[in-house]
N, C-alpha and C positions, 0 to 999 in steps of 0.2 A: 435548335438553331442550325441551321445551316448555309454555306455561301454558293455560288455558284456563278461562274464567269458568263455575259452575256455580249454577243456582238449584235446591236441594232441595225436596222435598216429601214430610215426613213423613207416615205413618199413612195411607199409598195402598192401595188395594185391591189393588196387583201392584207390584213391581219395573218399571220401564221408563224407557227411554230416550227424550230427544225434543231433535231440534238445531233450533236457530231463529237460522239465521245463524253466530256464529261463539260463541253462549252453549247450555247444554247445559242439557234439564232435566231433572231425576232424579227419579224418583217410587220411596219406596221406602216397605215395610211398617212398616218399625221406626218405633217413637215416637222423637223427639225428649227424650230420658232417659240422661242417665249417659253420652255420647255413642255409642250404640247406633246414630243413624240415619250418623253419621260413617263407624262403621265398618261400616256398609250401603253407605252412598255411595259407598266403595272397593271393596267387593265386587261392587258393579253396573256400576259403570264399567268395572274389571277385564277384567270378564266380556264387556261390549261391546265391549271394545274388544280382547280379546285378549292382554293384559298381563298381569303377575304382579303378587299387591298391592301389595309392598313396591316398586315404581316410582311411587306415588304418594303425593306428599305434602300437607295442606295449609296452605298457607303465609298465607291470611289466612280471616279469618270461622269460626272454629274454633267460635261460637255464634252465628253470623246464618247467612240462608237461602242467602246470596248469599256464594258462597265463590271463591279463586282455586285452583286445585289444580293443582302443579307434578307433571308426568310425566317422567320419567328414564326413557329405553331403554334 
């Protein structure tokens, strides 16, 4: 298990990933709506990192930019 602090960025022109130190920051298409970009947020990370989505949860900031997101291998 491990956590890892995530700053979002809705309504990006691309999906991407970008690490600065030991916080991640996520750029993803989806608005910030109905929690759409949340569940962007786990599909992009997913995808970086090689993982199945359902290993990822998040555990605080559920509606701020600035979220903690627990990973289960």
């Amino acid at each position: 298990m491990k956590v890892i602090e995530v700053k979002i960025i809705p309504n990006a022109r691309k999906n991407a990933v970008e690490i600065d130190g030991e916080k991640y920051r996520v750029h993803v298409m989806a608005p910030a709506v109905d929690g759409k970009a949340n569940k962007a947020l786990i599909e992009v990370l997913a995808e970086f990192l090689g993982l199945k989505k359902n290993c990822f949860e998040i555990i605080r900031g559920e509606t701020s930019r600035n979220k903690l997101i627990r990973i289960n291998d």
